[in-house]
C-alpha positions in Angstrom: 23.6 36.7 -30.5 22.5 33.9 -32.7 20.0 31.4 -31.7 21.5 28.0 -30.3 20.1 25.4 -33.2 18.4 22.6 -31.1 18.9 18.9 -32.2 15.8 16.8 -32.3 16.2 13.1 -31.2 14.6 10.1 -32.5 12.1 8.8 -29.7 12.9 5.7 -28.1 10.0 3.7 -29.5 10.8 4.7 -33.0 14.4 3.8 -32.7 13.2 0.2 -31.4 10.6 -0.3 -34.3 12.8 0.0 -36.5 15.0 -2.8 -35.4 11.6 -4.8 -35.1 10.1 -4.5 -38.2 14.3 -5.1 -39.5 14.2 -8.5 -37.6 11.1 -9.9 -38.7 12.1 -8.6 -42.4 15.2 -10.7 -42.5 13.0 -13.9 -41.2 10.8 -13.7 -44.4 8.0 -11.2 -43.2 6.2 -8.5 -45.7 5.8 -5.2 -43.3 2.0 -3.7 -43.9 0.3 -1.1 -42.1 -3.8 -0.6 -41.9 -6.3 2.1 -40.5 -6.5 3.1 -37.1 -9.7 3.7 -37.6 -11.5 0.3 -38.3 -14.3 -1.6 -39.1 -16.1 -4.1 -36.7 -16.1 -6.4 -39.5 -12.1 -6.5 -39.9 -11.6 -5.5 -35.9 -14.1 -8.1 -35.1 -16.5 -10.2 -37.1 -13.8 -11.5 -39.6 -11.5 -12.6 -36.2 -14.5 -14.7 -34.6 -15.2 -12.0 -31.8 -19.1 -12.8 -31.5 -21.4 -9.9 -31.4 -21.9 -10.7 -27.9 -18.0 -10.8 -26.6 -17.4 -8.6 -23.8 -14.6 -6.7 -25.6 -17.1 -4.9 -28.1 -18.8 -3.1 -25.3 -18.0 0.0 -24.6 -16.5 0.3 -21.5 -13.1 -1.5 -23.6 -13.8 -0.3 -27.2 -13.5 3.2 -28.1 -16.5 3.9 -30.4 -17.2 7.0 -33.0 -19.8 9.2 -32.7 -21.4 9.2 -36.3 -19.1 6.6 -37.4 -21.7 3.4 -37.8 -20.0 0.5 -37.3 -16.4 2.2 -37.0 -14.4 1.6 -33.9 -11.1 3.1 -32.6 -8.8 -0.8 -33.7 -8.2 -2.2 -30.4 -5.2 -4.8 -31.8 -3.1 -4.3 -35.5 -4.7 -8.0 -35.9 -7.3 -6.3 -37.9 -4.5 -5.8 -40.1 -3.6 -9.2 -40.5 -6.7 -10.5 -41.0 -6.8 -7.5 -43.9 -3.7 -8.8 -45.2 -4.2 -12.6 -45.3 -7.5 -11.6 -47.3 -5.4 -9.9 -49.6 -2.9 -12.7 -50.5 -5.8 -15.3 -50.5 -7.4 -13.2 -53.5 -4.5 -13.0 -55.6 -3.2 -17.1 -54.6 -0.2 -15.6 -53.0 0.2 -19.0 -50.6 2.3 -19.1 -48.3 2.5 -16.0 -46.6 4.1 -13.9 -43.7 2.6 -10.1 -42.3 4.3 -8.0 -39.5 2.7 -4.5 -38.7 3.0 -2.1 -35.8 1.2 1.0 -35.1 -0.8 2.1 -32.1 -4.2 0.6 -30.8 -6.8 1.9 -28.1 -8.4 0.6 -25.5 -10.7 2.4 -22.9 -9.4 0.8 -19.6 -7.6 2.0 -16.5 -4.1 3.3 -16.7 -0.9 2.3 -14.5 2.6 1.6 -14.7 1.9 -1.4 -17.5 -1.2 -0.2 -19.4 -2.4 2.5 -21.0 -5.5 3.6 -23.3 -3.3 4.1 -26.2 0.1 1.5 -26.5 1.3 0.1 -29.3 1.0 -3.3 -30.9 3.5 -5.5 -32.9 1.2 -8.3 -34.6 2.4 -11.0 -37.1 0.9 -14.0 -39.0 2.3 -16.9 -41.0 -0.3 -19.2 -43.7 0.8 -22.0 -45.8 0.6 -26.0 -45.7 1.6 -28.0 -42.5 2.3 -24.6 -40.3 2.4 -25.6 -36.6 3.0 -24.5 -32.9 6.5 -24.8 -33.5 6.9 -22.5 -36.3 5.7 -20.3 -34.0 7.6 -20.7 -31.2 10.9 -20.4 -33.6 10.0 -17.1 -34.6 9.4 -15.6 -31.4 12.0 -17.3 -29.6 14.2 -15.8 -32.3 12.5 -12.4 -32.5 12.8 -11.9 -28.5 16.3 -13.2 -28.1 17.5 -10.9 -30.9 15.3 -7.6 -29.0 16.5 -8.5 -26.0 19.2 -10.6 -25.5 20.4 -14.2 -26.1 19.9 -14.8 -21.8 16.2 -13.9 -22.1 13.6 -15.9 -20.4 10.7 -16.8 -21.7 7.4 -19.0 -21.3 4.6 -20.4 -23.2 1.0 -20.4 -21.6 -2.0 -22.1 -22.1 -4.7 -19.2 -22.9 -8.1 -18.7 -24.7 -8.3 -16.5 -27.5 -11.5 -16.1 -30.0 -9.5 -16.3 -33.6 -7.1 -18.6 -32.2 -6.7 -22.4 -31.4 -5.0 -23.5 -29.3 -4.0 -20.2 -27.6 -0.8 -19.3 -25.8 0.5 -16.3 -23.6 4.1 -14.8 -23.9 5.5 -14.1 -20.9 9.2 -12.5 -20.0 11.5 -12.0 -16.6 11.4 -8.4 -15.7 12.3 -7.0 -12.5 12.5 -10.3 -10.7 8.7 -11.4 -11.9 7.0 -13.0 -15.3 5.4 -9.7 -17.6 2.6 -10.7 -19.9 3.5 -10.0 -23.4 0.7 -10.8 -25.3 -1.0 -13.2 -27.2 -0.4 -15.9 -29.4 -1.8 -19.3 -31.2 -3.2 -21.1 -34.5 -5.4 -19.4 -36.2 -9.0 -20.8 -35.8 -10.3 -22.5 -38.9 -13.2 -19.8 -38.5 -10.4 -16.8 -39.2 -9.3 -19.1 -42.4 -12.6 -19.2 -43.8 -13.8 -15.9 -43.4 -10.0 -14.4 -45.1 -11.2 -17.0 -48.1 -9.2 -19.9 -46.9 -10.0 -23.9 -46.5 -8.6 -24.6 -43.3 -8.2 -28.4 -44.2 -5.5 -27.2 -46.3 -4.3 -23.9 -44.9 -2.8 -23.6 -41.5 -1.2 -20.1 -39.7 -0.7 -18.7 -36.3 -0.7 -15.5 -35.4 0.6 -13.3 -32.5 -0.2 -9.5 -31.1 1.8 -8.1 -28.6 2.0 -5.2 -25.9 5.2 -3.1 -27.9 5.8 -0.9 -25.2 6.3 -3.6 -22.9 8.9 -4.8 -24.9 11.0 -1.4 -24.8 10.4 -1.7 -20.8 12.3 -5.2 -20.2 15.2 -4.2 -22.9 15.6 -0.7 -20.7 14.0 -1.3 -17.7 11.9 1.4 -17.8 9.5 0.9 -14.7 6.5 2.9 -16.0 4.6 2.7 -19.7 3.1 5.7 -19.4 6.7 7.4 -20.0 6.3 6.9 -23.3 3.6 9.4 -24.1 4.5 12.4 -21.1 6.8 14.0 -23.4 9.6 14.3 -21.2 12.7 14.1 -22.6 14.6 12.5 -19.8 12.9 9.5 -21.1 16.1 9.0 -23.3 18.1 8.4 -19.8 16.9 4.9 -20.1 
């Protein structure tokens, strides 16, 4: 009897960055990619993270054992930040970046984080770039992921490499879900890519990717995503 040939299926968070990274393309944005496996300098230092900031200890950064100064990239903004550098060296002004991949942080699990998630992180440079720039994009980027009736709100926040800050937040099941983050980037992050912030501006933006496959298929628990159950395609 011969063997029943099995079809594979695309998994869910492919199928989604696809349409992503396809959005953002159409709005202008070059598509880069970087190491997982990064430098404090880009993962830090270059974003104005001082030495000091909670979030290089170790208890939220995964560090390598006989890797000196190599971390486990806790945000793709370490790939922006790789990326602006890039443009400012070869006078490619303006610019626009979108990456996704995976990032790692050593925190507590539940049904919204996990140690490993992945991150969808953009940036926009030129001359008289402002808050609402910013605000277009996304508004445009969520409403074509999730739907023209999607609800969404701006928050004050604090963020090291950007100023002022903002949070994302979306309606899911009935109560607001933190996206991520957002905001202009600090004049420190201009300078240290090679930039004069008094005649460069940007913003920048890195959010939770799995989160946003949750709200489009209201799938109640992150950690779905990496169990390797195929029922997970239910959804």
């Amino acid at each position: 009897m011969a063997e029943e040939t099995v079809k594979g299926k695309e998994h869910p968070l492919s199928m989604l960055a696809n349409q992503a990274l396809q959005i953002f393309s159409e709005m202008g944005f070059e598509i880069v990619t970087g190491p997982e496996l990064e430098s404090e300098w880009y993962n830090f230092d270059v974003l104005n993270v001082p030495r000091d900031h909670p979030a290089r200890d170790m208890q939220d950064t995964f560090v390598i054992k006989n890797e000196k100064q190599k971390v486990l990239r806790t945000h793709t903004t370490s790939v922006t930040a790789r990326s602006i550098e890039k443009a400012a060296k070869e006078s490619r002004m303006p610019c626009a970046f979108i990456s996704l991949g995976k990032v790692f942080r050593n925190e507590a699990t539940d049904a919204t984080h996990e140690m490993q998630f992945h991150q969808i992180d953009g940036a926009m440079v030129g001359e008289n770039i402002s808050v609402a720039d910013m605000k277009g994009i996304l508004n445009e980027f969520y409403k074509k992921m999730l739907g023209e009736d999607i609800y969404l709100e701006f928050r004050p926040s604090f963020f090291p490499f950007t100023e002022p800050s903002f949070e994302l937040f979306v309606k899911f099941r009935g109560k607001w879900l933190e996206m991520g983050g957002s905001g202009m980037l600090h004049p420190n992050v201009l300078r240290n890519v090679g930039l004069d912030p008094a005649k460069f501006q940007g913003f920048a933006f890195g959010h939770g990717f799995d989160r946003i496959a949750m709200v489009k298929w209201g799938i109640p628990d992150v950690r779905l995503f990496y169990q390797g159950d195929l029922r997970l395609n239910q959804f």
